[in-house]
Every structure is written in C-alpha cells, then in structure tokens.
MMTF fields as JSON, N, C-alpha, C and O atoms, coordinates in Angstrom:
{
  "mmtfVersion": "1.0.0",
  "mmtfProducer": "UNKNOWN",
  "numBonds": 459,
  "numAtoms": 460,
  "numGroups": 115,
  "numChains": 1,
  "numModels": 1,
  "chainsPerModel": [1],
  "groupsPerChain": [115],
  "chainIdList": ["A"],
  "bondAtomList": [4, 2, 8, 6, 12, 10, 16, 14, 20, 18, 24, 22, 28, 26, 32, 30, 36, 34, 40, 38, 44, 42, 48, 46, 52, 50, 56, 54, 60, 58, 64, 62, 68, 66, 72, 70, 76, 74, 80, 78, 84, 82, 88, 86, 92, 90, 96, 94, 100, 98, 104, 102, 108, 106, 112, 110, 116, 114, 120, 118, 124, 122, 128, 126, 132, 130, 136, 134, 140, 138, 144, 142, 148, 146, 152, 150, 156, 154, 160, 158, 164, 162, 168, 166, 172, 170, 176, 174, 180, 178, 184, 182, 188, 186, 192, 190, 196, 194, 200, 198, 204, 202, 208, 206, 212, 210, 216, 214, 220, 218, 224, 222, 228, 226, 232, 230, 236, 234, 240, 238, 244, 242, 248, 246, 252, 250, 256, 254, 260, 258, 264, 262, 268, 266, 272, 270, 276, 274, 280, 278, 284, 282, 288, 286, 292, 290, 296, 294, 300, 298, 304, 302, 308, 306, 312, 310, 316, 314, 320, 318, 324, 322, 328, 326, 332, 330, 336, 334, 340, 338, 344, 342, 348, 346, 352, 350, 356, 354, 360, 358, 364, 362, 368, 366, 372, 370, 376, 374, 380, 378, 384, 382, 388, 386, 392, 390, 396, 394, 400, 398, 404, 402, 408, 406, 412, 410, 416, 414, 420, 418, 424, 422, 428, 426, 432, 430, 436, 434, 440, 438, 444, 442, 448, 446, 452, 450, 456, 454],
  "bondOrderList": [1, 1, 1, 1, 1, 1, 1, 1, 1, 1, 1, 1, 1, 1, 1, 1, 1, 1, 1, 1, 1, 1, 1, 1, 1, 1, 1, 1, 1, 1, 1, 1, 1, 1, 1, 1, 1, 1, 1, 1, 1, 1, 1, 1, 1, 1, 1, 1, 1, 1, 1, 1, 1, 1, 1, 1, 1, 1, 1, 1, 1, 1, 1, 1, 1, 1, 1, 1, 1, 1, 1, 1, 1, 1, 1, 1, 1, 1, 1, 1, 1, 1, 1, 1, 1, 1, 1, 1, 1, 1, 1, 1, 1, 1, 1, 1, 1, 1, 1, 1, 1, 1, 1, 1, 1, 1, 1, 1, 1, 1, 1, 1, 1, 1],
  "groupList": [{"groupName": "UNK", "atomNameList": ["N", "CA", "C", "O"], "elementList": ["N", "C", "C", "O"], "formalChargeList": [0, 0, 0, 0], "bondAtomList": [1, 0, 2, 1, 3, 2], "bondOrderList": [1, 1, 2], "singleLetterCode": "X", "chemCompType": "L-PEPTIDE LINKING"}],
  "groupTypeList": [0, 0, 0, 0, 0, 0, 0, 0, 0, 0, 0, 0, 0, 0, 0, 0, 0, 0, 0, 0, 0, 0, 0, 0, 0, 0, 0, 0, 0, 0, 0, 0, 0, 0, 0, 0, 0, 0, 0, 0, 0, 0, 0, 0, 0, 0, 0, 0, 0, 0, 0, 0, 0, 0, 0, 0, 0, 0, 0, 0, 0, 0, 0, 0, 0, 0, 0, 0, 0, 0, 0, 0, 0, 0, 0, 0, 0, 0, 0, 0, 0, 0, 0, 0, 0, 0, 0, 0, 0, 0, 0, 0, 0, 0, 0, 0, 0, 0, 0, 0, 0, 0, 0, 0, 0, 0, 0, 0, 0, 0, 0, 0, 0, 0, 0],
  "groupIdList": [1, 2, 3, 4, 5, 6, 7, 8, 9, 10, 11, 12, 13, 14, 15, 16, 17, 18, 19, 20, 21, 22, 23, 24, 25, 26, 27, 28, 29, 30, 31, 32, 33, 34, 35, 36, 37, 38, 39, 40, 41, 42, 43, 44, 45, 46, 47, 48, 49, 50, 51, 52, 53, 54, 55, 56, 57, 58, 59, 60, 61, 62, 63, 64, 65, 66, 67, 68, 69, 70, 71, 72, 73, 74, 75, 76, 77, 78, 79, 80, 81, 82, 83, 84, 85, 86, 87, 88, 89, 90, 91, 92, 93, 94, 95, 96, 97, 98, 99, 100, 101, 102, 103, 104, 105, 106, 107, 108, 109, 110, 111, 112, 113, 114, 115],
  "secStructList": [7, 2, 2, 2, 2, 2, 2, 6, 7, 7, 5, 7, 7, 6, 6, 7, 7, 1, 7, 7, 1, 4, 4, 4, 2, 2, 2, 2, 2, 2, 2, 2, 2, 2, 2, 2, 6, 6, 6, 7, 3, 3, 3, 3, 3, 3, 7, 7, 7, 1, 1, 1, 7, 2, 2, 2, 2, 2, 2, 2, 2, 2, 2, 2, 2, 2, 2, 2, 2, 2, 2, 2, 2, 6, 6, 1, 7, 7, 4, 4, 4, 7, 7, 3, 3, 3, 7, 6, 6, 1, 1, 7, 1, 1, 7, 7, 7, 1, 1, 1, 7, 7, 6, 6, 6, 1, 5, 3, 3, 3, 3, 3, 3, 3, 7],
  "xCoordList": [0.833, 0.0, 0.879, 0.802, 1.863, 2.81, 3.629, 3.476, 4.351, 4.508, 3.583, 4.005, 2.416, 1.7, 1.378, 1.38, 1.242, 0.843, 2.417, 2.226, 3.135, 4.495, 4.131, 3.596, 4.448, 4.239, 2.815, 2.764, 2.134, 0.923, -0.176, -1.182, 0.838, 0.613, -0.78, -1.072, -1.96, -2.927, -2.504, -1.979, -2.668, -2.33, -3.135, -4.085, -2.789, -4.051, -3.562, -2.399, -4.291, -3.739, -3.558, -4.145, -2.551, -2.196, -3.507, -4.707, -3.188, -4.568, -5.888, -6.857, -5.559, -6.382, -6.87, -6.044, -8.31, -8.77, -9.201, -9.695, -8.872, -9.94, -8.947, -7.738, -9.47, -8.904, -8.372, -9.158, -7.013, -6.982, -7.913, -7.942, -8.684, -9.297, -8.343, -8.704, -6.937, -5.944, -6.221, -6.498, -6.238, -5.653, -7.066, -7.054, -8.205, -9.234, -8.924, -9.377, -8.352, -7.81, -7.11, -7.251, -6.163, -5.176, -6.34, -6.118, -7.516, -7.946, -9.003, -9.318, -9.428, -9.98, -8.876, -9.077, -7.884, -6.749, -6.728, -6.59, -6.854, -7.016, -8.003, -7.942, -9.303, -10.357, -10.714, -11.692, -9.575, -10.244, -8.83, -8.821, -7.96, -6.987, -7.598, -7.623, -7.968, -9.077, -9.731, -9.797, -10.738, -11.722, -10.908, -11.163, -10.004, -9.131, -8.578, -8.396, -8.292, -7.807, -8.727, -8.298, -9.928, -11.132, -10.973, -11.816, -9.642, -9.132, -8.293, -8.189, -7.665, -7.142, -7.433, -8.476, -6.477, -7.127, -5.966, -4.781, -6.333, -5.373, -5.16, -5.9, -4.413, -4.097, -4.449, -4.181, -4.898, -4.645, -3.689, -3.817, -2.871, -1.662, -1.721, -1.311, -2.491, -2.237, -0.966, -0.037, -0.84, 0.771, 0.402, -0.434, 1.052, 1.351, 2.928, 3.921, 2.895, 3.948, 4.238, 3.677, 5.35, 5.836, 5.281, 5.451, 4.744, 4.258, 3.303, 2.255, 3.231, 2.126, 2.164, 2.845, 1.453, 1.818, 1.789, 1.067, 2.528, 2.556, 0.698, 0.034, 0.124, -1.095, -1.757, -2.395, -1.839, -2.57, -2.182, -3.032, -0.991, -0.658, -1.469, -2.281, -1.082, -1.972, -3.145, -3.408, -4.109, -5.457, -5.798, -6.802, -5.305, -4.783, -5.045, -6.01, -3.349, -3.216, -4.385, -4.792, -5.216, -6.009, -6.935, -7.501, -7.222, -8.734, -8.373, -9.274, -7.486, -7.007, -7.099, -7.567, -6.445, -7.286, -8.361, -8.724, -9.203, -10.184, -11.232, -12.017, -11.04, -11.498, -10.929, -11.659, -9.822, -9.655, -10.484, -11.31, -10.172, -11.388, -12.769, -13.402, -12.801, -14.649, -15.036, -15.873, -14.105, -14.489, -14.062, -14.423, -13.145, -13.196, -14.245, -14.867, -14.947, -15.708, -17.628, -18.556, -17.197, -18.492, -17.728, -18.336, -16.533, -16.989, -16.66, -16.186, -17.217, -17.973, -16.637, -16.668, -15.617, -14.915, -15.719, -16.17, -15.879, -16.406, -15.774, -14.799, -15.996, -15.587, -14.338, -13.389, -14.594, -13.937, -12.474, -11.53, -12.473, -11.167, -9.984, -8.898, -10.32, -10.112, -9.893, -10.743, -7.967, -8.494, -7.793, -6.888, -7.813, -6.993, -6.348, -6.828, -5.531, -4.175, -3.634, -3.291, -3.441, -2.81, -1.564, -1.504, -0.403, 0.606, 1.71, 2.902, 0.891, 1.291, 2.312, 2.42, 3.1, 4.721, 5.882, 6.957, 5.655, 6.818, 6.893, 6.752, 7.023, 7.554, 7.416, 6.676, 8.112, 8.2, 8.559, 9.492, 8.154, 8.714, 9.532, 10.383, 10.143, 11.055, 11.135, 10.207, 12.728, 13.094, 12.183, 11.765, 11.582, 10.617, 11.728, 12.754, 11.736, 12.287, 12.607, 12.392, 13.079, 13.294, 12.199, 12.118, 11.233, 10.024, 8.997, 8.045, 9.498, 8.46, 7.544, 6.511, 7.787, 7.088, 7.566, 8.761, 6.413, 7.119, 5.158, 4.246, 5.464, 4.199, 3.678, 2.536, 4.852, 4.304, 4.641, 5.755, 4.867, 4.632, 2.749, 2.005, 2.473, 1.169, 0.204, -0.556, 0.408, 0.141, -1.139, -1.743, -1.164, -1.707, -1.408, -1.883, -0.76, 0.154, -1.191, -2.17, -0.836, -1.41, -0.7, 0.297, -1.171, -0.442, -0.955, -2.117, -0.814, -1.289, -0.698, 0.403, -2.352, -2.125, -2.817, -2.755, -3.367, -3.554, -3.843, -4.187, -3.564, -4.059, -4.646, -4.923],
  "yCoordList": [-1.189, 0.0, 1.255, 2.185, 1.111, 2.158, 2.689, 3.723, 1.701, 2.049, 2.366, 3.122, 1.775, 1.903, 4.087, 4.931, 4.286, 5.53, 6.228, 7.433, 6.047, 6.624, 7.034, 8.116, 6.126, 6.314, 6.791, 6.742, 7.056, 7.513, 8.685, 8.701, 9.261, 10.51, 10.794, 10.742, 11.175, 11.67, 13.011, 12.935, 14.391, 15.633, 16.47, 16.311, 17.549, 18.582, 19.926, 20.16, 20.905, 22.246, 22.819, 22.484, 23.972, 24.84, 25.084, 25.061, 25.222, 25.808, 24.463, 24.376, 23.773, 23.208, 21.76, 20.848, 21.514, 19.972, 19.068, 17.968, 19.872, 19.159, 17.83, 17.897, 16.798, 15.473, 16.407, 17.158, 16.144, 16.274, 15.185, 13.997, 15.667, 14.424, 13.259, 12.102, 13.649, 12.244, 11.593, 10.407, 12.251, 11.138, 10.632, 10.333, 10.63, 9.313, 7.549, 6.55, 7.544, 6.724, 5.827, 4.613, 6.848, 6.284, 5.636, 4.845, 6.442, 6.011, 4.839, 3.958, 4.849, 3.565, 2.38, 1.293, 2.893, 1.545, 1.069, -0.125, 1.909, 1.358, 0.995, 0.129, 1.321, 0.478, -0.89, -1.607, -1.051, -2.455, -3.473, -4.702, -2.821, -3.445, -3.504, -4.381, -2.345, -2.924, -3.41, -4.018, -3.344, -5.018, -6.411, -7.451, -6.236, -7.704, -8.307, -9.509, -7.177, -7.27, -7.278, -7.033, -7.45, -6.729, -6.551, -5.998, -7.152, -6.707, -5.557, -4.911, -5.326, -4.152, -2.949, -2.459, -1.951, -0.756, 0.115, -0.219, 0.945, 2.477, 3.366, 3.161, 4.388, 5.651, 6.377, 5.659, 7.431, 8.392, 9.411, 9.968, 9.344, 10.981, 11.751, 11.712, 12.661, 14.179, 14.979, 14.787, 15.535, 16.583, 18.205, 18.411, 18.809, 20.052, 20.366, 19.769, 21.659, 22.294, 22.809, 22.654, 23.558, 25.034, 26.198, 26.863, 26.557, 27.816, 28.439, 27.798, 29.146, 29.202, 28.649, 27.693, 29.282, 28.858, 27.378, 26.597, 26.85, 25.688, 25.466, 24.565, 26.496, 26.144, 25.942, 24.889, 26.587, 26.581, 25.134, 24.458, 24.942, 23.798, 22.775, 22.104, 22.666, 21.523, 20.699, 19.504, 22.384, 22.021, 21.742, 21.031, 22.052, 21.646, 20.423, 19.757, 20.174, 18.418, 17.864, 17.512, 17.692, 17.158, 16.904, 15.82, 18.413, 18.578, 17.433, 16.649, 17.404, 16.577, 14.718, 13.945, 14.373, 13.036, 12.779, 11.659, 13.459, 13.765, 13.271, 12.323, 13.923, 14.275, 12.805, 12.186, 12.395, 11.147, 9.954, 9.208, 9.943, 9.254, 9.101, 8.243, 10.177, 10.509, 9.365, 8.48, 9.865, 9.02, 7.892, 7.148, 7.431, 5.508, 5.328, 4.807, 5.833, 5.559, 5.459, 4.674, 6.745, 6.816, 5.828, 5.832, 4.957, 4.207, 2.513, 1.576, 2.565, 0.937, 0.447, -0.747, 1.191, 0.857, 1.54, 2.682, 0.566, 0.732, 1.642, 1.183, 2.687, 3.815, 3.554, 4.306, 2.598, 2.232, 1.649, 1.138, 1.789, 1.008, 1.932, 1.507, 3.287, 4.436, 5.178, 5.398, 5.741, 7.147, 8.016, 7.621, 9.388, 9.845, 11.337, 11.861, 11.631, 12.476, 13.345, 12.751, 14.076, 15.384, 15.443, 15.244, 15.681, 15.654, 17.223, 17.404, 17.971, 19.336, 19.47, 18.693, 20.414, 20.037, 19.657, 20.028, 18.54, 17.953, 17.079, 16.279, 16.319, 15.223, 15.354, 14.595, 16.475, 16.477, 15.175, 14.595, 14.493, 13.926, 14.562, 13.864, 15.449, 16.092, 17.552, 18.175, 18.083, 19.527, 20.253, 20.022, 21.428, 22.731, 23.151, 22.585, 24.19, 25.213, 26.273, 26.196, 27.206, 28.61, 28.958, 28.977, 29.27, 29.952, 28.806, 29.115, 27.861, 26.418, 26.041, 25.702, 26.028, 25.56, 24.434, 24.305, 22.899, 21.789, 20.705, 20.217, 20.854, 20.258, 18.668, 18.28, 17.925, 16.856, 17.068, 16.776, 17.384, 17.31, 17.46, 16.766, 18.094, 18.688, 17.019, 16.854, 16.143, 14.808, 14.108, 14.683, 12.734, 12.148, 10.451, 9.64, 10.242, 8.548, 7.614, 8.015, 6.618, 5.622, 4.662, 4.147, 4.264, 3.438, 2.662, 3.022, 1.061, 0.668, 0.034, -0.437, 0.273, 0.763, -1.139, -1.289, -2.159, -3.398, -4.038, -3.455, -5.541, -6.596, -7.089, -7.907],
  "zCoordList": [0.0, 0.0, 0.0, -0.802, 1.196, 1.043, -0.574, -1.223, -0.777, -2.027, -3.392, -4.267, -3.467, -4.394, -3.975, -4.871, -3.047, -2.116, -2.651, -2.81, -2.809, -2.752, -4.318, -4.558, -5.322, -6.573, -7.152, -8.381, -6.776, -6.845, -5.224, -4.515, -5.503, -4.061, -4.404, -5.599, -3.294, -3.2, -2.585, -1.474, -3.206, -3.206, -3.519, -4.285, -2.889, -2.813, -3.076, -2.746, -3.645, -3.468, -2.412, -1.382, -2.492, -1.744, -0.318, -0.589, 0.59, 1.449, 1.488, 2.242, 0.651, -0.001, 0.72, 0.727, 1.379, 1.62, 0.891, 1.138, -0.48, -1.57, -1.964, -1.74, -2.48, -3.043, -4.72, -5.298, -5.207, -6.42, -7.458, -7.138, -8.743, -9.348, -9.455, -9.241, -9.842, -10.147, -9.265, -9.444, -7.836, -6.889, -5.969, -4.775, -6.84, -6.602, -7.215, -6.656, -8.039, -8.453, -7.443, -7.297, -6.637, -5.566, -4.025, -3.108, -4.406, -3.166, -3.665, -2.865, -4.724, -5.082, -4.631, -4.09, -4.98, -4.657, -3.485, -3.22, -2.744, -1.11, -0.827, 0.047, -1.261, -0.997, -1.506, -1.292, -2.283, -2.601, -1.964, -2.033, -1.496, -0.529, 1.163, 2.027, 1.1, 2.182, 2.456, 3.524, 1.367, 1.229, 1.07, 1.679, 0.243, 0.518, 1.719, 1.915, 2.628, 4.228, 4.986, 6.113, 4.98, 6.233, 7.78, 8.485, 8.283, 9.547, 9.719, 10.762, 8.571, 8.528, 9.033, 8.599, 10.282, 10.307, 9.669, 9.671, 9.281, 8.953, 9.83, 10.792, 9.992, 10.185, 8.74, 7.777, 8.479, 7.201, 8.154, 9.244, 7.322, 7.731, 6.677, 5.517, 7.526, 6.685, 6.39, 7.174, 5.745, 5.744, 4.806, 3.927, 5.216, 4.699, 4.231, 4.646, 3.079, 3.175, 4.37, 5.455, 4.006, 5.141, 5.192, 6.214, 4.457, 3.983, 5.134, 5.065, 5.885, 6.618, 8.052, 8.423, 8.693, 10.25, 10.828, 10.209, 12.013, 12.163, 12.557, 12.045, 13.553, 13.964, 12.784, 12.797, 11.738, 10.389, 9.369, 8.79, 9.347, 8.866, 9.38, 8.743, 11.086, 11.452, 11.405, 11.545, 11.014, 10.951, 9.769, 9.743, 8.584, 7.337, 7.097, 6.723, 7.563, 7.997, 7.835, 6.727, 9.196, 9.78, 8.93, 8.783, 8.03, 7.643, 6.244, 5.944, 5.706, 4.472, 4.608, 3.773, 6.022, 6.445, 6.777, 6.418, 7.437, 7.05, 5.862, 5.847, 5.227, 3.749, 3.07, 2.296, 3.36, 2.726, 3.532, 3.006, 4.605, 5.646, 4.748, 4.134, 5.003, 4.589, 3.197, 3.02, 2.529, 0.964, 0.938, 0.027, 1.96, 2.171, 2.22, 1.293, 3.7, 4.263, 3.052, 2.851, 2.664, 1.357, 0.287, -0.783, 0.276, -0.945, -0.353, -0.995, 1.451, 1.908, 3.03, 3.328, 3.587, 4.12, 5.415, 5.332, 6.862, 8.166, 8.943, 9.538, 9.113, 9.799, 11.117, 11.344, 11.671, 13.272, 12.34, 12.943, 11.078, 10.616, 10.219, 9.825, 10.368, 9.754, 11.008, 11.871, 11.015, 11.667, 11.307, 10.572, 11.566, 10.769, 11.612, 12.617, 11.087, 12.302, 11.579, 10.556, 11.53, 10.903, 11.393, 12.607, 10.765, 11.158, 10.698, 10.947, 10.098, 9.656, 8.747, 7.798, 8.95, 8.245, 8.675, 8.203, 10.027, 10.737, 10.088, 11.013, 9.052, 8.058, 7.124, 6.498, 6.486, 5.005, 4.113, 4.669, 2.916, 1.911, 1.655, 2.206, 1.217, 0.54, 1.099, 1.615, 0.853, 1.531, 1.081, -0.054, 1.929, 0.906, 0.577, 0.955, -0.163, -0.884, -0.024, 1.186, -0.53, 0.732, 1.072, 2.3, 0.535, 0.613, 1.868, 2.586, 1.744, 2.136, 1.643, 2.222, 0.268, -1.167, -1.088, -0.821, -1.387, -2.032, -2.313, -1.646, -3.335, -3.548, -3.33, -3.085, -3.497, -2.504, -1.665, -2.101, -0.534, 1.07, 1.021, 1.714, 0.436, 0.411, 0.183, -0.771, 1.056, 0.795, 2.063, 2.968, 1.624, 2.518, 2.55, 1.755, 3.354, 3.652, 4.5, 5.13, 4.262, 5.208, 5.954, 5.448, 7.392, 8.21, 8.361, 8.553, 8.448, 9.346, 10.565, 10.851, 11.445, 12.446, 13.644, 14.865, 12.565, 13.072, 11.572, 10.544, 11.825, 10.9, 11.0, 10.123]
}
C-alpha cells in the first residue's frame, strides 16, 4: 500500500482539503486493498507544506485526512477502521524550498495501524 501511495501521491492544493481528481484513483486503490484485508485498520496521515503557520498547517493536515477518511468511508470501508491524524509540516517527503514551497509534502500517507 505504502509504495503503491508513494508512486501515486494523493495531493491537494495549496490551502487546499480538496482530493486532487488524479488522486481518486489512488484512493480507489485502497479500498479495494481494504476489502481484501477486512481486519485491517489504517491511520490516514495528513501533511502540509511550510508555507504558513505551524497552527494553520496543522489544521490543514487534519482537515485533508479527514477528507480522505470521509471518501473511504463513502466508498464501503467501516468507519472504526479508519483514523486519521494530521501531522502538519513535521515530516516532510522532501526539503521545501526557501520559501516552504514543495508540492508533494502537500500529501496524505497511510499506516497501518492493526491486521
């Protein structure tokens, strides 16, 4: 999952909670790895750039797992299997830039978190 998630980032704009259209695709993928696992639970980890305050990042974060949550959940994955954590811009994928520009950081990873 991780890797399939690596090579196929679910990313969002700037400021942004919205799912990019590409990266429904990526979350179809997990739902049907989830249905193949049905004990499986996740973490969704949210992330942000730098850009912008850490408090603001956070809620960011959050609001972006979230939002990925939500649409497992609307496409048949059981809510209690799902949780999801915002993690701001303390784990970048990759360095920002000077500015704290970097467009994948602007991501959302999955853990899991039982089998």
């Amino acid at each position: 999952m991780s890797d399939y998630v690596k090579e196929n980032p679910i990313i969002f704009s700037r400021g942004s909670n919205k799912v990019t259209k590409n990266s429904n695709l990526t979350i179809k993928k997990i739902v049907e790895d989830l249905k193949e696992f049905p004990n499986m639970k996740i973490e969704v980890a949210g992330h942000t750039d730098a850009i912008g305050s850490r408090k603001i990042n956070q809620a960011i974060s959050l609001k972006r797992a979230k939002s990925v949550r939500n649409k497992l959940i609307d496409l048949g994955i059981n809510r209690d299997r799902i949780k999801a954590r915002g993690y701001g811009e303390d784990i970048p994928f990759v360095k920002n830039n000077s500015k704290g520009y970097s467009k994948i950081n602007r991501r959302v990873e999955f853990n899991i978190v039982e089998e």
